[in-house]
N, C-alpha and C positions, 0 to 999 in steps of 0.2 A: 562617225558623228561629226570630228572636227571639220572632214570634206563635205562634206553638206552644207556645216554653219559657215563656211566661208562663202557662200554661195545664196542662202536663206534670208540672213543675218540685213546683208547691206540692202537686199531685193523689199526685205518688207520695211524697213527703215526706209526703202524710199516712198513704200507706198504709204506710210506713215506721214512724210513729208507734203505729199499729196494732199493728205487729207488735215494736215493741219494750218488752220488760220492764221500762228501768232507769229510775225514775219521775223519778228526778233530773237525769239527764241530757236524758232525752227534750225536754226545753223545750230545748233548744239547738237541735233542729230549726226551730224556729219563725224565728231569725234568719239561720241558715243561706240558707232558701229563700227568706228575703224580702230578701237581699242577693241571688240572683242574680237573682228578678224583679225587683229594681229595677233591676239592670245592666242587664237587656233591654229594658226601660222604656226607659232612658234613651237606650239603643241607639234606640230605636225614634220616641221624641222628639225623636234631635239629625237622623234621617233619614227625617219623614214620607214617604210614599208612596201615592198615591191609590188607594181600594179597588178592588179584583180585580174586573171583570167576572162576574158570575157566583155569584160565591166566597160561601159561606154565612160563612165566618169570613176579614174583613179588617175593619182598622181605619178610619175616618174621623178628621177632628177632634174631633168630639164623643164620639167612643170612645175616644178617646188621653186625654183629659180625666180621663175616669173611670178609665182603669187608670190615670193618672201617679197622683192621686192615692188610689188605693187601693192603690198601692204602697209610697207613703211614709209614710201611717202604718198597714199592716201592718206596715215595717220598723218604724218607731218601737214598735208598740205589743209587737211581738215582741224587741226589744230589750229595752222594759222587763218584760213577761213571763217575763222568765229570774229577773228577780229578786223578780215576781210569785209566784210557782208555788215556788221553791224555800222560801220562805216560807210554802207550804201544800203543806209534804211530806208532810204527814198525808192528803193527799186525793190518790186515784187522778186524774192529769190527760192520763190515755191517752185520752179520747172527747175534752177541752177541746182539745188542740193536735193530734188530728185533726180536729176538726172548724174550727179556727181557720183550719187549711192548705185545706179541704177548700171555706168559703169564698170563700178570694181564689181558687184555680181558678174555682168557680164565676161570680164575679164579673167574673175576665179573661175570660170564657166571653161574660158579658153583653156585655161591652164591646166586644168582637171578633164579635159576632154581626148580620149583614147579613141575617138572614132571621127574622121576628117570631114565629115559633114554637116557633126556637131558640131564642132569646132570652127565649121565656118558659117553657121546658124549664129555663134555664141559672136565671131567676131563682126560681125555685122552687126550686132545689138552694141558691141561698143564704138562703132562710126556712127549710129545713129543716138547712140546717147549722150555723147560728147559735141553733136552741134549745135544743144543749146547754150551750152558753154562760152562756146564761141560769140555767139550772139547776145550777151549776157549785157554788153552797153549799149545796143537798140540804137548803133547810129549807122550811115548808110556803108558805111568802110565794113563795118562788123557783119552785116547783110551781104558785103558782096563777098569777103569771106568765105563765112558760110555759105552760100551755095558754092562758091567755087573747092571746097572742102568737102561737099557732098555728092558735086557732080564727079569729081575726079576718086570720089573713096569707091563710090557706085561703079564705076566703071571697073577703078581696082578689084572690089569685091566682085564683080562679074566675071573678068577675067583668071581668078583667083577659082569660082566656081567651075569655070570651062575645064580648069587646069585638073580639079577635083574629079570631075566628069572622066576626066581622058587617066586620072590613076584605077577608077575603078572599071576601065575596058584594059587596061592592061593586066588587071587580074581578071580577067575574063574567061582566057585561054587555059589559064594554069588551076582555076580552082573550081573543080566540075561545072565548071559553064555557069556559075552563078558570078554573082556581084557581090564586091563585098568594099569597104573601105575602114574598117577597122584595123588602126595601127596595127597590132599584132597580126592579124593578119596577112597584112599587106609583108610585113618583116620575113613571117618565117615564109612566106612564097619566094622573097626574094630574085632569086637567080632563074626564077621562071616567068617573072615578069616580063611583058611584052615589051623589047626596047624600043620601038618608035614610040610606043603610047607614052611610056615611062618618059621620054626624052620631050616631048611635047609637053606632057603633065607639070615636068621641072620648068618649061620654058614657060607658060604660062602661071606657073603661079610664081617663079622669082617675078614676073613682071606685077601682077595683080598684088603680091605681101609687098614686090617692093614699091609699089606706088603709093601703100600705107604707108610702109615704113621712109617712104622720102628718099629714096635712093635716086640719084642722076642718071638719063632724066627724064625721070617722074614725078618732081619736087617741086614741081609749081604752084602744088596749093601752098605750100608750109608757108614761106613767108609773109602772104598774107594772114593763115592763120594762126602764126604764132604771134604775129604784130598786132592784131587786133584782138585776141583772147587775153582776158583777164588770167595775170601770173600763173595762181593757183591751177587755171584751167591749161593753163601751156606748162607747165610741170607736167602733168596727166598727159598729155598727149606725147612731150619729148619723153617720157618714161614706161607711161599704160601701155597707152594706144600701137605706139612704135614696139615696145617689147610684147604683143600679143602678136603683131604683124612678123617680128622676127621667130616666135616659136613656129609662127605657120611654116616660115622659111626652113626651120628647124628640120619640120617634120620631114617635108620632103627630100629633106638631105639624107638623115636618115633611110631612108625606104630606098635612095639612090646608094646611099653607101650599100644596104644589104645585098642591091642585084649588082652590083659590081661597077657600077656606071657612074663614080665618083671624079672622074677624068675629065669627062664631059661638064660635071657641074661646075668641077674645081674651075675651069677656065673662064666659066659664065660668071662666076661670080669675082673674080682676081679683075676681070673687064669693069661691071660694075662699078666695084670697091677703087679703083682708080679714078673711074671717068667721074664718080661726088667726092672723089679730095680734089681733083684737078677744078672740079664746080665750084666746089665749097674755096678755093684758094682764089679762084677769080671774081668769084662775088666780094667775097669780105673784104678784098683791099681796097674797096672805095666805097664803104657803108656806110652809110650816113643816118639809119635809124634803127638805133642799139636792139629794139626785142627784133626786127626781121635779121639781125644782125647771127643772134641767138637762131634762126631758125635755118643758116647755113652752116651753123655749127652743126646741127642738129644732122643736117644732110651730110657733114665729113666723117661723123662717128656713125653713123649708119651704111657708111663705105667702108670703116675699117672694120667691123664688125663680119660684112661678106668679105673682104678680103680675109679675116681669120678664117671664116670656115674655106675660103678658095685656098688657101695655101696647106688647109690639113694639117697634122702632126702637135705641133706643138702652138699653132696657131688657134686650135679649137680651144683649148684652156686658154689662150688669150684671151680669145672672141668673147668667150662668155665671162674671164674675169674684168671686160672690158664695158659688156652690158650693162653689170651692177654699177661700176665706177663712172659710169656715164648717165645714167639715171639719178644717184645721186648728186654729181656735179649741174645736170640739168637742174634739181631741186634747187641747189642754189642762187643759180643764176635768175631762173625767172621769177622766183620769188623776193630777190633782191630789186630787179631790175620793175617788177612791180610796184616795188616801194618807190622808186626812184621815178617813175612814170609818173604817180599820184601824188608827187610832192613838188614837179614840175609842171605838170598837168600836160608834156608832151614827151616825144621821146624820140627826137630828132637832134642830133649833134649845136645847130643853130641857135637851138633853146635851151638845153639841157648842158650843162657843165657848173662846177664848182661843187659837185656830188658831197662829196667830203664835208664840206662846209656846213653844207643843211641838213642833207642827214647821212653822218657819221656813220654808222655802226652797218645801214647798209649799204653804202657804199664800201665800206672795208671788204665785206664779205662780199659784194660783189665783183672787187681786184679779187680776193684768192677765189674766186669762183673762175673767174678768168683765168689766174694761173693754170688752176686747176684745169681746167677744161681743155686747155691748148698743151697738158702732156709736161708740166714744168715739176720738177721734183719739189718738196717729198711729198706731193700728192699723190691720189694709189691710179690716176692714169698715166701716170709717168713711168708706174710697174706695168702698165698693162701694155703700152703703145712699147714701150722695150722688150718686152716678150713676143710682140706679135713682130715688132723686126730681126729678133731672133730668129723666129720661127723661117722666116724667108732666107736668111741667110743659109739656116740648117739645110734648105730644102733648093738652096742651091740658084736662090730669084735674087740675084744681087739686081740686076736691072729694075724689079718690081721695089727691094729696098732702097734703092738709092729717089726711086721716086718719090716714096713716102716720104721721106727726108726732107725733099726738098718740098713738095706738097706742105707736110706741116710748119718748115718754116716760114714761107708764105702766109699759112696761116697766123701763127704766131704773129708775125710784123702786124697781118691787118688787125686783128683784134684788138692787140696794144693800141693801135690808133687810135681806135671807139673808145676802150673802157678807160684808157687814159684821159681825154680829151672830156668823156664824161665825167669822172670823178675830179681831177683837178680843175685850180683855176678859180674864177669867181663868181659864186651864184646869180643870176637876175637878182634886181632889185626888191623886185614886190615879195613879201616874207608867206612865207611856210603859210598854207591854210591852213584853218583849224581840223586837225585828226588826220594830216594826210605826215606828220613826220612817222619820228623810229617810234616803236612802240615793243613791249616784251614779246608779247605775241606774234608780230610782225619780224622780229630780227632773231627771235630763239630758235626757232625751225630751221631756216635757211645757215644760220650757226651748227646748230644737230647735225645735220648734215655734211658742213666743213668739216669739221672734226671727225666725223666716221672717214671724209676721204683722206685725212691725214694716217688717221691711224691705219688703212688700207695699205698706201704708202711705204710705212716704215713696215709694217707688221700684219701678215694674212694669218688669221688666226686657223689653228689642224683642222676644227669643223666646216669650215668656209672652204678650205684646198679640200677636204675629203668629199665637200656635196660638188665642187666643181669636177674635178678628177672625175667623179661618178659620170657626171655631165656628160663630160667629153667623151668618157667611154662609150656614151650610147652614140656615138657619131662617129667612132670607128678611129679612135685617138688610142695608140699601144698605152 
């Protein structure tokens, strides 16, 4: 029942939104739906249950993963949404919070999906619900954007298909001459899968997930669209969108670890996960507009992430205790950095500085979102980015860790530049418009969220290591 209503719940709340007239009120749906998916979430986390035989939609632990958190900050980011949107009553936001609900359906969709064709039905419904989002200011920046966010998802998503294509001819051979692409299935064939299809299939869909997920280089939409996307809609995208793209990634790891051909991947993705730190290090040290600033961030933790799963072992509990800590440090920052945008009214270095000054609380949370984000202790990416350099040492990639190292300090220096240079200093002259400062609803979310990655940090709670552990397991982690 719970797996249903995570999926039901947001779809008809959107169609809800649809159909109702009152532009003010209408954003209350958005926290409405995203407290009960969260209930059933949690419902569903405090009572894993091993996938359904058969069943095209049941959950694993790597599906539980992705809906817990893309449930918690839809709530969060639907929380601050209320007082987003009533703040721009001037704009019709009947397509933004159906399409916002229309999303997390889609994305519970991904998460809960055991058969790879649904699953890539299901991710397709959230490239194309997410680019209204994007277009949500109707100016010509925001338009070229989005297309250039849906020509290149299109593509991804096609080549993602090809990839699909070419896993179900390699069960061709081995499963009486039929077709099949149900995970299980494809699992227990394993070792009798066709290896050039199998090897094609990986190479096409790391390219097609990774062009979702922003991986170098196929990262050329993101900085335009996390720059021109309103906050709340570029949380969703650095967190949703990118963690449904990484469970695709998932999959196929998976189905490669069972036939044996994990050696082959390991390498395609250690390539990757290097070539967007060495991106994301070159861009950032001369940024000059703080959210595309954020959307190279977005491309380094989406290289360290394939880099966990290319190194194996003790890098896959990395990888994925590194997804949740990066979604929520994402949460932070562009919801911060949204405030900061709308109380400047730009957000280019030029214009914007004296953060501190005018609005306080989110600019504070937006330096620890900064900390946080670039790996600084006692944030919980600081546990995570340490464990996946563990992980490399165990495994004997001292050359791959010492790159990381110097990748992320690179990192680190450029970012300091921006979010210093942002917040310090002194404001323009012309004062704060009216309703664009701090506000409770604006600065308690992105707060929420500091503090979970604090407490990550110091202290991973037994349930949280026990659904990850589980994780990992299914990716061939001892």
């Amino acid at each position: 029942m719970e797996l249903l209503c995570v999926m039901i719940v947001p779809f008809l709340a959107a169609l809800a939104a649809l159909a109702w007239r009152d532009n003010r009120r209408r954003p209350l749906l958005l926290p409405a739906a995203g407290a009960i998916h969260a209930a059933c979430t949690l419902r569903l986390l405090r009572a894993p249950s091993a996938p359904l035989p058969d069943a095209w939609l049941s959950l694993d632990a790597l599906g539980l993963l992705l809906l817990a958190l893309s449930s918690v900050l839809f709530l969060g980011c639907a929380i601050y949404g209320v007082e987003y949107l009533r703040r721009r009553e001037e704009r019709d936001n009947r397509l933004f919070v159906a399409c916002y609900l229309f999303m997390l359906a889609a994305a519970s969709a991904v998460a809960a999906s055991r058969h790879l064709g649904l699953m890539w039905i299901a991710m397709e419904a959230t490239t194309l619900s997410v680019a209204p989002l994007i277009h949500f200011k109707r100016s010509d920046r925001s338009l070229e954007a989005t297309w250039k966010y849906l020509i290149m998802g299109s593509v991804g998503i096609g080549l993602a298909l090809l990839g699909t294509y070419f896993l179900a001819l390699a069960a061709s051979g081995s499963s009486g001459g039929g077709y099949t692409l149900h995970l299980d299935d494809l699992l227990s064939l394993g070792p009798r899968l066709s290896v050039p299809w199998l090897k094609g299939a990986f190479i096409f869909m790391l390219v097609g997930y990774g062009l979702k997920m922003g991986l170098a280089p196929l990262h050329s939409w993101k900085p335009d669209a996390y720059g021109e996307a309103p906050g709340m809609a570029g949380a969703a995208l650095a967190g949703v969108l990118t963690g449904c793209s990484f469970l695709g990634l998932l999959r196929v790891y998976q189905i490669c670890a069972a036939a044996g051909q994990l050696d082959f991947a390991k390498d395609l993705l250690v390539l990757m996960g290097l070539l967007s730190l060495a991106t994301a290090a070159a861009f950032m040290v001369s940024q000059k507009d703080f959210k595309r600033l954020l959307a190279y961030s977005s491309v380094e933790h989406m290289g360290l992430l394939a880099l966990g799963l290319g190194l194996g072992g003790g890098g896959l509990f990395a990888a994925l205790l590194h997804f949740i800590n990066n979604g929520l440090a994402k949460g932070v920052l562009f919801l911060t950095a949204g405030n900061i945008h709308r109380a400047f009214g730009d957000k280019t270095l030029g214009r914007v500085h004296g953060a501190l000054r005018r609005v306080p609380v989110s600019a504070t949370l937006f330096l620890l979102g900064f900390i946080a984000i670039t790996g600084s202790p006692p944030f919980g990416l600081f546990l995570s980015e340490f464990l996946l350099l563990q992980a490399a040492v165990a495994a004997g990639r001292w050359a791959v860790a010492l790159a990381v190292v110097g990748f992320l300090a690179m990192i680190f220096f450029g970012m300091a530049g921006t979010a210093f240079s942002v917040a310090q200093g002194d404001p323009p002259d012309e004062p704060v418009r009216p309703g664009q400062g701090d506000s409770l609803l604006t600065t308690m979310v992105p707060g929420a969220f500091a503090l979970a990655l604090l407490v990550l940090g110091l202290y991973i709670p037994a349930w949280l290591t026990s659904r990850l552990t589980g994780a990992a397991s299914l990716l061939g982690a001892p």
